[in-house]
N, C-alpha and C positions, 0 to 999 in steps of 0.2 A: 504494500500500500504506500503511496507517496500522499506529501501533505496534504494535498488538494483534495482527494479521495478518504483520509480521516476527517477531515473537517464536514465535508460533505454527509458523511456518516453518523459523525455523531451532530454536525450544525442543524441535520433536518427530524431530528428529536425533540419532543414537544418541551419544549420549556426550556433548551437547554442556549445559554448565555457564551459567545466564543470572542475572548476580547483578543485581540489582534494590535501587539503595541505597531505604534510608527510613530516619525517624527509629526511633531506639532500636535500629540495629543497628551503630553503629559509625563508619560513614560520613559523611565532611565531608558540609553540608549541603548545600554547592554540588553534588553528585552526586545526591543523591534526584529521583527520578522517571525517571533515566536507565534506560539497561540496558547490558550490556557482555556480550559470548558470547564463552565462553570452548570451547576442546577441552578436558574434561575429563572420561574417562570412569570418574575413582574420586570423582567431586562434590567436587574441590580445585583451587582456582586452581594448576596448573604453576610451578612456582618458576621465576623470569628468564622470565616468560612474558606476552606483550600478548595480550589478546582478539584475535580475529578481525576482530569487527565489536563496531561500538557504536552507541547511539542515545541524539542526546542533545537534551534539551530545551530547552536556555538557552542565551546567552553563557557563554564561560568568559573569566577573564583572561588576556588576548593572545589572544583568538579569539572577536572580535564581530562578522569581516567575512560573516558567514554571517548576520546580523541575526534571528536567533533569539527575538530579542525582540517578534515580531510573535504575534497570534493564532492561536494551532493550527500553527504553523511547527515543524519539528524539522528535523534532519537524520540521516540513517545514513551512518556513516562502513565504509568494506571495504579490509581490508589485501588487496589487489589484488598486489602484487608490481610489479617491475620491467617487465616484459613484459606483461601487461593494463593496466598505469597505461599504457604507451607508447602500448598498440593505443587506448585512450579519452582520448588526451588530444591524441595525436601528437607528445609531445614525451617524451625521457627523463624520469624523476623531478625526478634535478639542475640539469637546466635550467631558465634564470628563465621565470618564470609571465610567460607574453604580455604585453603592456602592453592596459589595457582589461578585464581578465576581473572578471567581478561574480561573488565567491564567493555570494552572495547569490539569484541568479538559479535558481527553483524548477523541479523537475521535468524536471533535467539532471544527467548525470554528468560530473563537475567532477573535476580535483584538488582533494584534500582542503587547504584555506587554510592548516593549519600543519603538518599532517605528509606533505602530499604530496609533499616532497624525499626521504620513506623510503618511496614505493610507497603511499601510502592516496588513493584516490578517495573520493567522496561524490555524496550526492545530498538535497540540501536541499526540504522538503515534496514526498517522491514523488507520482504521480500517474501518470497513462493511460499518458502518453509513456516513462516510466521504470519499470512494474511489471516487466515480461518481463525487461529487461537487470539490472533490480537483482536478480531472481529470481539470474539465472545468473551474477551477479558472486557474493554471497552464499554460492553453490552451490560457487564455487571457493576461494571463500577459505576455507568449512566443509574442503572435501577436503584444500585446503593443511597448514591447520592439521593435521588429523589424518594427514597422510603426514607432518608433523616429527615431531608424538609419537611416532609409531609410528617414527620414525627414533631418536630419543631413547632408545627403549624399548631397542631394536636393542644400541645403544650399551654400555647395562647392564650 
Protein backbone atom coordinates (compact mmCIF):
# COMPACT_ATOMS: atom_id res chain seq x y z
CA UNK A 1 0.00 0.00 0.00
CA UNK A 2 1.41 3.53 -0.70
CA UNK A 3 0.26 6.68 1.19
CA UNK A 4 -2.36 7.71 -1.10
CA UNK A 5 -4.01 4.39 -0.83
CA UNK A 6 -3.89 4.36 3.29
CA UNK A 7 -5.32 7.45 3.49
CA UNK A 8 -7.96 6.78 1.11
CA UNK A 9 -8.69 3.64 3.33
CA UNK A 10 -8.98 4.76 6.33
CA UNK A 11 -9.90 8.82 5.19
CA UNK A 12 -13.35 7.24 3.79
CA UNK A 13 -14.21 5.86 7.21
CA UNK A 14 -17.02 7.56 8.86
CA UNK A 15 -16.00 9.96 11.39
CA UNK A 16 -12.52 9.52 10.83
CA UNK A 17 -10.21 13.13 11.15
CA UNK A 18 -6.64 12.82 8.75
CA UNK A 19 -4.69 16.08 9.45
CA UNK A 20 -2.00 16.54 6.91
CA UNK A 21 0.72 19.05 8.27
CA UNK A 22 2.15 21.75 5.51
CA UNK A 23 3.53 24.83 5.53
CA UNK A 24 1.28 27.88 6.56
CA UNK A 25 -0.98 25.85 8.74
CA UNK A 26 0.79 25.97 11.97
CA UNK A 27 2.65 22.96 12.04
CA UNK A 28 6.52 22.36 13.12
CA UNK A 29 8.00 21.64 9.89
CA UNK A 30 9.43 18.54 10.88
CA UNK A 31 5.73 17.15 10.57
CA UNK A 32 4.76 18.24 6.97
CA UNK A 33 4.11 15.61 4.58
CA UNK A 34 3.06 13.30 7.37
CA UNK A 35 -0.51 12.22 8.16
CA UNK A 36 -1.97 11.40 11.44
CA UNK A 37 -5.98 9.68 11.64
CA UNK A 38 -7.53 10.71 14.02
CA UNK A 39 -11.50 9.20 15.54
CA UNK A 40 -13.17 12.35 15.13
CA UNK A 41 -16.51 12.48 14.15
CA UNK A 42 -17.23 16.46 14.96
CA UNK A 43 -13.68 17.30 12.57
CA UNK A 44 -11.72 18.13 16.00
CA UNK A 45 -8.79 16.47 17.34
CA UNK A 46 -10.39 14.63 20.87
CA UNK A 47 -8.77 16.40 23.76
CA UNK A 48 -5.82 13.82 25.72
CA UNK A 49 -6.25 12.10 22.53
CA UNK A 50 -3.39 10.16 20.19
CA UNK A 51 -4.24 9.30 16.55
CA UNK A 52 -4.95 5.84 15.78
CA UNK A 53 -2.41 5.40 13.08
CA UNK A 54 0.04 7.72 11.42
CA UNK A 55 2.22 7.91 8.54
CA UNK A 56 5.37 9.37 8.52
CA UNK A 57 7.92 10.25 6.12
CA UNK A 58 11.39 11.18 7.68
CA UNK A 59 13.46 10.40 10.76
CA UNK A 60 12.24 12.12 13.68
CA UNK A 61 14.77 12.85 16.61
CA UNK A 62 15.39 9.72 18.62
CA UNK A 63 13.76 7.72 15.80
CA UNK A 64 16.08 7.06 12.90
CA UNK A 65 16.39 3.29 13.58
CA UNK A 66 13.49 2.96 10.82
CA UNK A 67 16.07 4.72 8.33
CA UNK A 68 13.52 6.70 6.60
CA UNK A 69 15.90 8.58 5.14
CA UNK A 70 16.15 6.23 2.17
CA UNK A 71 14.13 6.90 -1.29
CA UNK A 72 10.28 6.44 -1.33
CA UNK A 73 10.70 4.76 2.27
CA UNK A 74 7.92 5.64 4.92
CA UNK A 75 6.52 3.98 7.47
CA UNK A 76 2.67 3.46 9.02
CA UNK A 77 2.66 3.33 12.41
CA UNK A 78 -1.16 1.39 14.37
CA UNK A 79 -1.85 1.66 17.83
CA UNK A 80 -2.52 -2.17 18.00
CA UNK A 81 -3.11 -2.44 21.77
CA UNK A 82 -1.60 -4.85 24.13
CA UNK A 83 -3.19 -8.04 22.71
CA UNK A 84 -2.52 -7.75 18.60
CA UNK A 85 1.14 -6.15 19.54
CA UNK A 86 1.56 -9.77 21.56
CA UNK A 87 -0.32 -11.82 18.69
CA UNK A 88 2.57 -9.90 15.89
CA UNK A 89 5.28 -9.76 17.72
CA UNK A 90 5.17 -12.71 20.29
CA UNK A 91 6.32 -10.80 22.92
CA UNK A 92 4.31 -8.43 25.50
CA UNK A 93 4.60 -4.66 24.71
CA UNK A 94 7.15 -4.33 27.84
CA UNK A 95 9.21 -6.77 27.09
CA UNK A 96 12.85 -5.97 25.63
CA UNK A 97 12.94 -5.99 21.95
CA UNK A 98 14.88 -9.35 20.96
CA UNK A 99 18.48 -8.77 20.42
CA UNK A 100 19.07 -8.41 16.50
CA UNK A 101 15.79 -6.83 15.29
CA UNK A 102 16.23 -4.29 12.26
CA UNK A 103 13.49 -1.62 12.92
CA UNK A 104 14.46 -1.00 9.47
CA UNK A 105 13.70 -4.10 7.75
CA UNK A 106 10.76 -3.23 4.95
CA UNK A 107 7.52 -4.81 4.39
CA UNK A 108 7.04 -6.52 7.80
CA UNK A 109 5.06 -5.85 10.87
CA UNK A 110 7.42 -4.94 13.47
CA UNK A 111 7.18 -3.31 17.00
CA UNK A 112 6.99 0.04 16.46
CA UNK A 113 11.01 1.26 17.52
CA UNK A 114 9.85 3.83 20.02
CA UNK A 115 6.53 3.42 21.02
CA UNK A 116 6.16 -0.16 20.86
CA UNK A 117 6.48 -0.51 24.85
CA UNK A 118 2.73 1.32 24.69
CA UNK A 119 1.17 -1.29 22.06
CA UNK A 120 2.05 0.52 18.49
CA UNK A 121 3.39 -1.91 15.64
CA UNK A 122 4.48 -0.68 12.33
CA UNK A 123 5.34 -1.41 9.12
CA UNK A 124 8.08 0.38 7.32
CA UNK A 125 7.66 0.71 3.20
CA UNK A 126 4.46 -1.74 3.00
CA UNK A 127 4.28 -3.82 0.04
CA UNK A 128 2.63 -7.56 -1.39
CA UNK A 129 3.64 -9.26 1.98
CA UNK A 130 2.07 -6.76 4.36
CA UNK A 131 -1.03 -5.00 2.37
CA UNK A 132 -3.96 -7.72 3.79
CA UNK A 133 -2.49 -7.78 7.50
CA UNK A 134 -1.80 -3.89 7.47
CA UNK A 135 -5.59 -3.76 5.88
CA UNK A 136 -6.84 -5.42 9.09
CA UNK A 137 -4.49 -4.19 11.60
CA UNK A 138 -5.69 -0.53 10.58
CA UNK A 139 -9.35 -1.88 10.52
CA UNK A 140 -8.86 -2.46 14.27
CA UNK A 141 -7.30 0.17 15.48
CA UNK A 142 -10.00 2.45 13.39
CA UNK A 143 -12.81 0.28 15.46
CA UNK A 144 -10.78 0.62 18.61
CA UNK A 145 -10.43 4.01 18.42
CA UNK A 146 -14.02 4.71 17.93
CA UNK A 147 -15.40 2.17 20.79
CA UNK A 148 -13.24 4.63 23.32
CA UNK A 149 -15.04 7.79 21.82
CA UNK A 150 -18.01 6.24 21.99
CA UNK A 151 -17.15 5.16 25.57
CA UNK A 152 -16.04 8.70 26.21
CA UNK A 153 -19.25 9.87 24.93
CA UNK A 154 -21.14 7.33 27.31
CA UNK A 155 -19.39 8.98 30.19
CA UNK A 156 -20.81 12.59 29.57
Amino acid sequence: MNIDEITVFLGGRAGVLVLQPGPGDGTPELAWGDKFFYYAPDGEIPANSQPFATVVTKNYPDDERSRLDRPGVFRVNIHAGTELFTEWTGRAPRDPEPAGTDPSTTDTVIAHPVYGKLGWLAVVAPGSRTAEPLRDLLSIAYDRARSRAQRRDERR
